[in-house]
C-alpha positions as CSV (number, residue, x, y, z in Angstrom):
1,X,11.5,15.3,-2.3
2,X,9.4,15.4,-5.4
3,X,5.7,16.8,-5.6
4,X,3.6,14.2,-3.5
5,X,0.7,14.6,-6.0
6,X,0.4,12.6,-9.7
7,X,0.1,14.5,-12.9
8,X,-3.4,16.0,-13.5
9,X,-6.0,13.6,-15.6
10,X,-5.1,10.4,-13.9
11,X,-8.4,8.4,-13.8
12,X,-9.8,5.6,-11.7
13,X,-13.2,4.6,-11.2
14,X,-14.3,7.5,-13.4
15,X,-12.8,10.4,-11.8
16,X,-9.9,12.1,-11.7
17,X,-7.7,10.8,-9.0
18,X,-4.6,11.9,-7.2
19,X,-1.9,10.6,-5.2
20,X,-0.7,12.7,-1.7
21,X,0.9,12.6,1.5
22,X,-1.5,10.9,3.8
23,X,-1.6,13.2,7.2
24,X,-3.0,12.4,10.7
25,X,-6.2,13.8,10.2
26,X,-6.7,10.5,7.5
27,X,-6.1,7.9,10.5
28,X,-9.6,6.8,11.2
29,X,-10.6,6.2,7.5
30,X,-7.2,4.4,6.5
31,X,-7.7,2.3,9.6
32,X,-11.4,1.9,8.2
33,X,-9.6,0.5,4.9
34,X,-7.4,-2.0,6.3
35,X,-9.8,-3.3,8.8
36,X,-12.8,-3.9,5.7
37,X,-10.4,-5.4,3.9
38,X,-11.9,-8.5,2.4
39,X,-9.1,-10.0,1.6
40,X,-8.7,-10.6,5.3
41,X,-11.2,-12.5,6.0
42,X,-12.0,-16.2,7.1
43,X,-8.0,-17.2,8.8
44,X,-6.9,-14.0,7.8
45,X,-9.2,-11.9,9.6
46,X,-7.1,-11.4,13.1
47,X,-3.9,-10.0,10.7
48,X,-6.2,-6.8,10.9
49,X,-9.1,-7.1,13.3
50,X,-7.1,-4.7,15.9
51,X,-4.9,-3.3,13.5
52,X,-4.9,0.7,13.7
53,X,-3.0,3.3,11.5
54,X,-2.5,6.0,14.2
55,X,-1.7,9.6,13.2
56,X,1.8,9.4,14.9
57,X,2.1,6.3,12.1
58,X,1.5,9.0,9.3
59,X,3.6,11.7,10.4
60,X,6.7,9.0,11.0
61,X,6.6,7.3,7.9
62,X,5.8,7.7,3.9
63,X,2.2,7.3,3.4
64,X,0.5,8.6,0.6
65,X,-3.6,8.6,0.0
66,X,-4.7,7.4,-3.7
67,X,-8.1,10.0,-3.4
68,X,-11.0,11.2,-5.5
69,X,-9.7,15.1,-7.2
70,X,-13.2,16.2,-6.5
71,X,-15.1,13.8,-3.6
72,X,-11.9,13.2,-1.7
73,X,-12.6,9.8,-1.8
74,X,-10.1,7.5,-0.4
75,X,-9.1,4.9,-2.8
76,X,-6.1,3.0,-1.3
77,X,-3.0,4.3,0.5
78,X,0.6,2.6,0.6
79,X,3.5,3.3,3.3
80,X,7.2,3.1,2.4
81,X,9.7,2.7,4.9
82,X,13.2,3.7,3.9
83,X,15.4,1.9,6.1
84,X,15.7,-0.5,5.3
85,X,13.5,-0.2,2.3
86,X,9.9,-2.0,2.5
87,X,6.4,-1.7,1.5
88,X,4.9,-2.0,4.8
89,X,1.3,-1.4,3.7
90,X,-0.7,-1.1,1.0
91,X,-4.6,-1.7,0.9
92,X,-7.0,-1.0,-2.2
93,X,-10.8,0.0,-1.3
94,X,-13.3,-2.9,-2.3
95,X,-14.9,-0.9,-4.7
96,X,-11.8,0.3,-6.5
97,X,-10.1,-2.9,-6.8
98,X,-9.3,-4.1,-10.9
99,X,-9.5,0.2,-11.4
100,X,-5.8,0.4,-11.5
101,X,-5.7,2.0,-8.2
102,X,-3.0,-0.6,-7.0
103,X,-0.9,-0.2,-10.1
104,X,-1.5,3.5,-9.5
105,X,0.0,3.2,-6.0
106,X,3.1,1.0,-7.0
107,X,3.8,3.6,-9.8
108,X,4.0,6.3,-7.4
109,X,6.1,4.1,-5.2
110,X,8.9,2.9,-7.4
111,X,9.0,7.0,-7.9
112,X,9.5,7.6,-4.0
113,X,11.6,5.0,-3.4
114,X,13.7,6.6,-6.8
115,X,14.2,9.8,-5.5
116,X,15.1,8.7,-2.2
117,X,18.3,6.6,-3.7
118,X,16.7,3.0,-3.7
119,X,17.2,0.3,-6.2
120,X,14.8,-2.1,-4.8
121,X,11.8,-2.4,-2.2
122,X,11.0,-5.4,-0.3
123,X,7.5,-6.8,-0.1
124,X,6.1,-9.4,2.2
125,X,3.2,-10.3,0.9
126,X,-0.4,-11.1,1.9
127,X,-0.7,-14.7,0.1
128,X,-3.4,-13.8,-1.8
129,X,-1.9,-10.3,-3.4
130,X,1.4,-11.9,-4.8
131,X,-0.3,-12.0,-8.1
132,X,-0.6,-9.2,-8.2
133,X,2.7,-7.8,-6.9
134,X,4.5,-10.0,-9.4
135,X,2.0,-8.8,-12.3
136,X,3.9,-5.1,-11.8
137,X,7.5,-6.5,-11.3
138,X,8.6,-7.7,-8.0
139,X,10.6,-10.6,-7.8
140,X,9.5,-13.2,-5.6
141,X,13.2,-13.8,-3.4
142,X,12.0,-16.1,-0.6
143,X,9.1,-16.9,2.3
144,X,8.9,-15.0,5.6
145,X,7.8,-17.7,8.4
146,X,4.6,-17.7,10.6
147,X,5.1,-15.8,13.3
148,X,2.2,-16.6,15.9
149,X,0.2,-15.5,17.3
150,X,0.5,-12.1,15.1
151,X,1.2,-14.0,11.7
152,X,-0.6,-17.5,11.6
153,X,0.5,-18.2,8.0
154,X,3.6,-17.9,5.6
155,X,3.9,-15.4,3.5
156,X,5.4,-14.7,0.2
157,X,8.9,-12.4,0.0
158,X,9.8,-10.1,-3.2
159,X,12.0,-7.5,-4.4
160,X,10.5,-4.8,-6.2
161,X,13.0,-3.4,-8.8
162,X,13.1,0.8,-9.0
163,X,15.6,1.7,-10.4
């Protein structure tokens, strides 16, 4: 496996930034992320209301922190899941959002999912980030139905290309 952390000089926000392996002790604010999400809010707010990324989540699965060099700050995180391959989560602070902290993220993905042999990783999107996925490549391949009471709403499928 490659070195979990991006190149030196990668900026966001106005700081240098870096990309690494998210670890159990970075539960509590990544669940602080996905719960102050915005995006979730009004019908979308029960999607995360409960949701919780427990440590035994990070140490099973390929999370990485987007993080200030010097404050730590976290910026976003994403989670890939190899088999079979999927972006399971990926949330972008509020106050980094239009930084390129996302693109930043997918980068660093599509060089995971590289290394580990993939050509492609599926994304079911939140409705309102398929822009966005589709602005950095992914393909959209189909709709994943509601599936109440978890999932209230449809949601966009895509293939991001890797290879």
């Amino acid at each position: 496996m490659r070195s979990s952390v991006t190149q030196p000089g990668r900026r966001a926000l106005g700081e240098d930034v870096r990309i690494r392996r998210a670890t159990a002790r970075d539960a509590k604010r990544l669940t602080r992320l996905v719960r102050g999400s915005r995006a979730y809010e009004g019908p979308y707010a029960p999607m995360v209301a409960g949701y919780r990324v427990g440590p035994d989540y990070i140490e099973t699965h390929r999370v990485f922190a987007v993080v200030g060099q010097d404050t730590g700050r976290l910026l976003g995180f994403y989670s890939l899941v190899l088999d079979p391959p999927e972006l399971d989560l990926m949330f972008v602070a509020e106050g980094a959002q239009g930084a390129g902290v996302g693109r930043l993220l997918i980068a660093h993905l599509r060089d995971e999912a590289r290394d580990a042999g993939l050509t492609g990783v599926r994304i079911v999107s939140h409705p309102p980030a398929e822009g966005f996925y589709r602005s950095v490549g992914a393909l959209r391949t189909g709709t994943e139905r509601a599936a109440p009471p978890a999932v209230m709403w449809d949601r966009p499928e895509l293939m991001l290309p890797v290879g």
